[in-house]
DRENSEDO-48350 format. One line per 10 residues: number of its first residue (from 1); their letters; for each residue x, y, z of C-alpha. Coordinates in Angstrom, 2 decimals, padded with zeros to 5 digits. Layout:
% DRENSEDO-48350
NUM	a	X Y Z | ...
***
This chain:
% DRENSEDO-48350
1	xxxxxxxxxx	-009.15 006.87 007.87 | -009.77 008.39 011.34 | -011.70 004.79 012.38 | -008.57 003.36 011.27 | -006.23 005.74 013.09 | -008.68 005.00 015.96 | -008.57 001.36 016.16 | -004.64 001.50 015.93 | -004.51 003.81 019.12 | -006.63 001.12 020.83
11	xxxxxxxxxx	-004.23 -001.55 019.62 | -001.43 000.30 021.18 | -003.22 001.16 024.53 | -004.00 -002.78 024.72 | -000.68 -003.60 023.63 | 000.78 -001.44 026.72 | -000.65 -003.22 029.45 | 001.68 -004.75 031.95 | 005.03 -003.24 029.75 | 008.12 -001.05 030.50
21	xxxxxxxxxx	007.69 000.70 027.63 | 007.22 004.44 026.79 | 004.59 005.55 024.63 | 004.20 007.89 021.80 | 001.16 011.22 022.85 | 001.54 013.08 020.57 | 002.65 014.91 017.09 | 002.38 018.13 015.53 | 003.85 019.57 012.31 | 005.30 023.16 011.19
31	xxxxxxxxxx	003.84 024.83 008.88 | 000.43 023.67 009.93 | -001.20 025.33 006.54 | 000.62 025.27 003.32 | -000.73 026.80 -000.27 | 000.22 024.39 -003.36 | -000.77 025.66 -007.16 | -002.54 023.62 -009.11 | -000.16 024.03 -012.15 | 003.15 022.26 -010.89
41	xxxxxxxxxx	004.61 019.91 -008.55 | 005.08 021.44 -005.22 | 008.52 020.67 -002.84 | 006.84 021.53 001.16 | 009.52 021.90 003.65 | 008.04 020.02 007.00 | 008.77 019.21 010.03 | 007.33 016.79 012.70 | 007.50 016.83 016.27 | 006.41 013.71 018.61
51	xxxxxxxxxx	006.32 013.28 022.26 | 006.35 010.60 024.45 | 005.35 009.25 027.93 | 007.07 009.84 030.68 | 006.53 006.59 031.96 | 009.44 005.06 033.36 | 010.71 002.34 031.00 | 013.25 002.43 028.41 | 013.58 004.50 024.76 | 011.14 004.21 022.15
61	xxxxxxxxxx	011.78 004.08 018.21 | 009.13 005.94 016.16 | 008.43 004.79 012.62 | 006.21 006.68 009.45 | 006.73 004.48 006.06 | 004.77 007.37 004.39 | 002.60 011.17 003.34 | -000.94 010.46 002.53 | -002.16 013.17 000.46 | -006.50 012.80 001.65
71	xxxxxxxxxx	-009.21 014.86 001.49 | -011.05 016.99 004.37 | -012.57 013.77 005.43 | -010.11 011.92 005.10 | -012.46 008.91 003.39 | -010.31 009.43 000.16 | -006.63 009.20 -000.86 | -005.28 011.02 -003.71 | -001.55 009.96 -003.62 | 000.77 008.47 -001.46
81	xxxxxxxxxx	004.69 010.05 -001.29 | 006.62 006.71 000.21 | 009.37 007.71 002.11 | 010.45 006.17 006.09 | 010.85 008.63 008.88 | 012.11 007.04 012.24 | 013.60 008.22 015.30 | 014.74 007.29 018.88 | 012.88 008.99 021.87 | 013.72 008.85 025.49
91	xxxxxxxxxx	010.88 008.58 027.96 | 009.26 011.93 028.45 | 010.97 013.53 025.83 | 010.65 014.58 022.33 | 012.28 014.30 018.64 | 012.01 016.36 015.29 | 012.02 014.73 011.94 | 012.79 017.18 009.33 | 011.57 016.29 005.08 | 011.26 017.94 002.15
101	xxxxxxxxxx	007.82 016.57 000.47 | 007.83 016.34 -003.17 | 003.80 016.06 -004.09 | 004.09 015.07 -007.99 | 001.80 017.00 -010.38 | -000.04 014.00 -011.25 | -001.37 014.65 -007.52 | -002.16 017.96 -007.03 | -003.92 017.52 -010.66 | -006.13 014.55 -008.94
111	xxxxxxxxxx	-006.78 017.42 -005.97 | -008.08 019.68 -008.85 | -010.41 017.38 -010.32 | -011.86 016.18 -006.77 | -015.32 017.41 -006.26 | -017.92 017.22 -003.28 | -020.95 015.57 -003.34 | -022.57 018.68 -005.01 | -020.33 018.87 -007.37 | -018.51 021.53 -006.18
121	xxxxxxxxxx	-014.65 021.76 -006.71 | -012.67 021.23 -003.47 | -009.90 023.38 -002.23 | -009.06 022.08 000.81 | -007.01 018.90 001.89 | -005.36 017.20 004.45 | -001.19 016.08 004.02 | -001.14 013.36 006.77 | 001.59 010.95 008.78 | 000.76 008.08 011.09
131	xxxxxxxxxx	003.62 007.67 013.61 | 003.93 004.45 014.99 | 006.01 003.32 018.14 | 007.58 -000.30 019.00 | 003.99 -000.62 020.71 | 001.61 -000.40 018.05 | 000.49 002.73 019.40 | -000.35 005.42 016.88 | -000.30 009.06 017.07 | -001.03 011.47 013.52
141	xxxxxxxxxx	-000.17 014.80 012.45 | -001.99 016.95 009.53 | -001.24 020.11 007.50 | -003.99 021.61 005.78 | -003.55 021.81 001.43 | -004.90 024.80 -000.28 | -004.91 024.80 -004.03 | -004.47 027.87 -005.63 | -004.93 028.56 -009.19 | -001.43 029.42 -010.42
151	xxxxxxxxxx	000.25 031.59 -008.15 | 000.34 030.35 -005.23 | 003.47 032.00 -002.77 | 005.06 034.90 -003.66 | 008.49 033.36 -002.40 | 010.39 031.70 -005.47 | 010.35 028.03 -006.33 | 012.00 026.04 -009.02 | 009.78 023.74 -011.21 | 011.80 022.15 -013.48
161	xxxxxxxxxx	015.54 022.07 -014.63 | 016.64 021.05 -018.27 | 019.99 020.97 -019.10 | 021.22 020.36 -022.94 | 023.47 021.61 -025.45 | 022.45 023.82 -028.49 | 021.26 020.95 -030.53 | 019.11 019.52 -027.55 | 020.98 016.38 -027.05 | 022.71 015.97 -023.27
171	xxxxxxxxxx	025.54 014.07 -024.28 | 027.77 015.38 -027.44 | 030.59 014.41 -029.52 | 032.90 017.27 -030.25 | 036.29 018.05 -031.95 | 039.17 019.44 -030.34 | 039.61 022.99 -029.86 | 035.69 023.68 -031.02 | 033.58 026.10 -029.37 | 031.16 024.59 -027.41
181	xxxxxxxxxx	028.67 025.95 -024.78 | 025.04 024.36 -023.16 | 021.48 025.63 -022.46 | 019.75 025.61 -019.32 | 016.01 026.15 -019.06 | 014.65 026.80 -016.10 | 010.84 026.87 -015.26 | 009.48 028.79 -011.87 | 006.99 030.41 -010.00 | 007.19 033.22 -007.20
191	xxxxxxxxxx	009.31 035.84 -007.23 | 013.04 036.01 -005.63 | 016.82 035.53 -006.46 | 018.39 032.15 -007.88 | 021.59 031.16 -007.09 | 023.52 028.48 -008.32 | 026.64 027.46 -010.05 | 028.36 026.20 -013.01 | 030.29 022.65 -012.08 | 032.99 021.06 -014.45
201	xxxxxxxxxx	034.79 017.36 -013.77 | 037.31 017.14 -016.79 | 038.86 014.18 -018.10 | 041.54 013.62 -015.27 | 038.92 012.77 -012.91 | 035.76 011.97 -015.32 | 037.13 008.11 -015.64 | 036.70 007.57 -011.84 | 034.80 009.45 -009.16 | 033.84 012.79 -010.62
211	xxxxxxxxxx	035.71 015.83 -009.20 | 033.92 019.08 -009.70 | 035.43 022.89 -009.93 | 033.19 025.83 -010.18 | 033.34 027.78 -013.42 | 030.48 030.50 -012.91 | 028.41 031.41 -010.22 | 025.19 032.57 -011.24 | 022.77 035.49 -009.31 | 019.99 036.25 -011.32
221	xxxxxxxxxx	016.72 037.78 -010.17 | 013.08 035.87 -011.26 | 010.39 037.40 -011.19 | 005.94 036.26 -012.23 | 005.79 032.40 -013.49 | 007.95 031.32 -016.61 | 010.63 029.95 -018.15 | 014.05 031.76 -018.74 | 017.26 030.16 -020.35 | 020.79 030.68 -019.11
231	xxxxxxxxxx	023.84 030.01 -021.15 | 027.03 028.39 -019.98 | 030.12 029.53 -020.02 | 032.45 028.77 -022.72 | 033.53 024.94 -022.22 | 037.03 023.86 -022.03 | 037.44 021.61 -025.32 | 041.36 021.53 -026.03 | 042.11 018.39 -023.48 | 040.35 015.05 -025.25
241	xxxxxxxxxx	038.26 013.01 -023.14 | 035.01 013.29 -021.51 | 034.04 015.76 -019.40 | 031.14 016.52 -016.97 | 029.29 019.74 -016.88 | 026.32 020.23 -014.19 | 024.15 023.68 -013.04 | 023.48 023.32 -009.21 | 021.12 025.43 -007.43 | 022.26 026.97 -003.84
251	xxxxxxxxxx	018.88 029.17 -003.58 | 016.18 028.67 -003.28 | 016.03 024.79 -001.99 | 014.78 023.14 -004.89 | 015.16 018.87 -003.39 | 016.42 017.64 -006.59 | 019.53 017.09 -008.03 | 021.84 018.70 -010.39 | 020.85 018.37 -013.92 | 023.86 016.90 -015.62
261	xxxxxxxxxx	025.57 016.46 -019.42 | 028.54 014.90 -020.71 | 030.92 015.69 -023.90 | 033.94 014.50 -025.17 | 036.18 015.41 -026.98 | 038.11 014.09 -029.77 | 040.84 014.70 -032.28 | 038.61 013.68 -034.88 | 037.32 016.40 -037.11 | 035.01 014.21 -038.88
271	xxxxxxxxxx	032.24 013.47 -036.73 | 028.80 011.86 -037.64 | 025.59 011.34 -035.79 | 025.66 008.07 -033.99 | 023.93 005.49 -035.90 | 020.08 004.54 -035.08 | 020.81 000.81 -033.98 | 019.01 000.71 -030.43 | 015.16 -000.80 -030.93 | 012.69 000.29 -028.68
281	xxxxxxxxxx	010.28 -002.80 -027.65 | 007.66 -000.63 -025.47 | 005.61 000.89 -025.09 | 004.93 000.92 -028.79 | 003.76 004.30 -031.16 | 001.04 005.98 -029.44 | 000.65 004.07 -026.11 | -001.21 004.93 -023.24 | 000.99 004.75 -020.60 | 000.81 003.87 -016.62
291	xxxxxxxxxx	002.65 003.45 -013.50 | 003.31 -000.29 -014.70 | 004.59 000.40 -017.75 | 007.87 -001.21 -018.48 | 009.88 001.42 -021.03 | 011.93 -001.35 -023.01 | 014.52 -001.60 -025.91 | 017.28 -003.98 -027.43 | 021.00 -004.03 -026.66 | 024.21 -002.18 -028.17
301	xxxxxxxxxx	027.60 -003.55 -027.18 | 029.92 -002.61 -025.10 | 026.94 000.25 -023.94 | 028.39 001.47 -020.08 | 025.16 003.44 -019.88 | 022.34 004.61 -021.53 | 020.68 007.68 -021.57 | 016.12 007.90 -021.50 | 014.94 011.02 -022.59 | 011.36 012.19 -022.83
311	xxxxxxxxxx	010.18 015.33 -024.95 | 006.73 016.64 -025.28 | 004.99 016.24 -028.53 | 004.07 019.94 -029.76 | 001.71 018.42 -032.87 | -000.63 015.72 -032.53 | -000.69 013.67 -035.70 | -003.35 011.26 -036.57 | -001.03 008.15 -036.12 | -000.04 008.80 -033.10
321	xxxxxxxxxx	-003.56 009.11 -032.09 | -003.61 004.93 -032.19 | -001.70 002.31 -030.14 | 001.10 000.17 -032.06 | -000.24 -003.19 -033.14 | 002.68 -003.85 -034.74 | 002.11 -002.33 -038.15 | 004.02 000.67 -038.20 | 007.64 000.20 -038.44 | 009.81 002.13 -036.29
331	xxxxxxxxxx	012.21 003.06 -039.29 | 009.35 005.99 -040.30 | 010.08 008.22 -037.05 | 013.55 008.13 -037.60 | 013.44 011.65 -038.75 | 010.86 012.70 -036.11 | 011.59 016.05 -035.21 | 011.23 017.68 -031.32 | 011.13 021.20 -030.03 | 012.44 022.04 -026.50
341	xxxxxxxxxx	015.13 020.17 -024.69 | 013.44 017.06 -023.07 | 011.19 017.58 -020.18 | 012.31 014.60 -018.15 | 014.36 011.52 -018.65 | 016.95 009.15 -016.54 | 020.77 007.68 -016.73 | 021.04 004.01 -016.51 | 024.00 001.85 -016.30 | 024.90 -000.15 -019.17
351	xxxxxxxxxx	023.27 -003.50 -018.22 | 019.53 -002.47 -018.09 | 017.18 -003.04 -020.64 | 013.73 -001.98 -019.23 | 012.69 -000.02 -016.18 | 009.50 001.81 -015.36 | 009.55 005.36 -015.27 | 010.33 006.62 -011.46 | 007.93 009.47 -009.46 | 010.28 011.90 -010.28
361	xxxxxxxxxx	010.05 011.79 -013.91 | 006.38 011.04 -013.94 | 005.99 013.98 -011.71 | 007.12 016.09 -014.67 | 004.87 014.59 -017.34 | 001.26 016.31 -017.86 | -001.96 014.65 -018.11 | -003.55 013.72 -021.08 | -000.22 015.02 -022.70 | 001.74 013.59 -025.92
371	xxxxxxxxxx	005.56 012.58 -025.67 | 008.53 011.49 -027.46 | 010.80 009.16 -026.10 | 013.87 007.12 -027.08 | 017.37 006.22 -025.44 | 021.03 006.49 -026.36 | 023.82 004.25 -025.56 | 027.04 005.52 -024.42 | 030.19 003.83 -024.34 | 033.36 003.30 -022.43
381	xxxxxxxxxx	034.91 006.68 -023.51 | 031.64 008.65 -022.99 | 030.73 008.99 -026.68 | 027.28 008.18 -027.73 | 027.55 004.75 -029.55 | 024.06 004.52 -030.73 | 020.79 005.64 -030.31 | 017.12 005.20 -031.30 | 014.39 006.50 -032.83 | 011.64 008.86 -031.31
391	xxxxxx	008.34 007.02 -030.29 | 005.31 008.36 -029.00 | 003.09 008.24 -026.15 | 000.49 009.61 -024.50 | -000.28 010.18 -020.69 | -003.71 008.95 -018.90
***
């Protein structure tokens, strides 16, 4: 990495011979030191400052395309966090780029397992961007990684968000005039005060652009690493249509979004579970899933979106212990049952039919971990028109 880094100075120094151009000298990065656990994702707050020549000549544009996450030697990458940085800088001058960092579990868990050549565990890494200016020139900036083994800042940080209602599902058919309320679970470390607030679009504005009012702000004091669950308040049922309800988080900065669910109401007081008419084509029962794999099912009609969710698997059963190879028929997990609202899972709009799982929701999946996972389909009115069965998986 650093002969690399090297040679691209070099280039750059060649490169601005006989030009008018300013150069990049150098970059730096607060915090400089940062403490990550090695039990959750971690969301790092950084931000760079680069200089450059004042050599007369005329502004230069500096460019990162990503984080490497290496170790103290740099000679080995444990993940990559893609995400372009640029900015204009006037000869002699300087510019800050501010990020938030999101380093996925799956990455810090790769730091855990690194060991030297002794065999020793290592605790120490680098988080590194390569700047890189309209002249091939190159300059870098580090902050030192130190893994911790659970606890890592006192200050509070949000893990994980899951929002459902009381029979885990995040989208629900309801009568008029019922009582209805939803669940939020949310999992943290540190110590500190969340704040946040309850967010409602009802049906005058749900068939458009969404237009949120606050119901309930929310101060509640966390404290030691855990999970707590916060209820709702009463939802407004007696209009029919769909609404919107979302929990956003004010403090502290989590760099995620809102977890959202939909209802809607309907005059109907007969109401039964949508039918199970969605196939799921992969990965099949028990699968040993990676980056590349393609999460895939059949169509419903007149589907405007569907809904992926993933829960974790709190029994391991012997079948699931096997890949599908096409024996085992679907129709035998129908009844599959799952604790725990799911831990992850996306919206998509109507017209997909596969997609690989994103950082984000790998970054809340655990290694060497058993899952659930089907989709619903929800139609033009926001009622679930379909949905699958549950499927398992597994996680390298």
């Amino acid at each position: 990495m650093k002969r690399f880094i090297a040679l691209y100075m070099m280039m750059g120094l060649c490169l601005f011979q006989g030009t008018a151009s300013a150069l990049l000298t150098n970059a730096s990065v607060n915090p400089s030191a940062v403490t990550l656990a090695t039990n959750r994702p971690a969301s790092v707050n950084l931000s760079w400052t680069l200089v450059a020549s004042p050599t007369n000549g005329i502004p230069l544009t500096a460019t990162s395309s990503e984080i490497l996450i290496t170790g103290p030697g740099q000679d080995v990458i444990y993940g990559t966090i893609p995400r372009i940085l640029s900015r204009t800088i006037t000869p002699g001058g300087s510019g800050i780029l501010s990020e938030t960092a999101q380093i996925p579990r799956s990455v810090i868990q790769a730091m855990n397992r690194a060991r030297d050549v002794n065999g020793n565990p290592l605790s120490a890494f680098v988080l590194l961007r390569n700047f890189t200016d309209d002249n091939f020139s190159v300059v870098s900036a580090m902050v030192n990684l130190y893994l911790t083994g659970g606890s890592a800042a006192s200050l509070l940080q949000i893990d994980r968000l899951a929002l459902t209602f009381d029979d885990l599902s995040t989208v629900r058919l309801i009568p008029k005039d019922e009582s209805l309320h939803a669940l939020l679970d949310v999992e943290f470390s540190g110590s500190g005060q969340l704040r946040g607030v309850w967010e409602l679009a009802t049906p005058t504005s749900t068939m458009g652009e969404p237009i949120y009012s606050n119901l309930r702000l929310v101060r509640q004091a966390l404290v030691g690493n855990q999970t707590i669950q916060l209820t709702s308040p009463d939802l407004p049922t007696s209009q029919e249509g769909v609404y919107l309800l979302r929990f956003r988080v004010t403090e502290p900065e989590t760099g995620f979004e809102p977890v959202t669910v939909r209802y809607l109401v309907t005059a109907s007081a007969a109401l039964e579970r949508p039918p199970i008419n969605v196939n799921l084509r992969s990965p099949g029962n028990g699968a040993l899933i990676s980056e590349e794999t393609r999460f895939a099912w059949n169509g419903v009609e007149e589907t405007k979106a569907w809904q992926l969710e993933i829960y974790e698997r709190q029994q391991t059963f012997a079948l699931d212990q096997l890949p599908d190879l096409g024996g085992t028929p679907q129709e035998s997990r129908k009844t599959s049952e799952v604790e725990g609202p799911p831990v992850t899972g996306m919206m998509l709009p109507g017209e997909m039919r596969e997609i690989s799982l994103s950082k984000l929701v790998r970054g809340h999946l655990k290694a060497g971990q058993g899952y659930w996972w089907r989709v619903r389909a929800i139609g033009n009115d926001g009622s679930v028109i379909g949905e699958s069965p549950l499927v398992a998986f597994r996680t390298p």
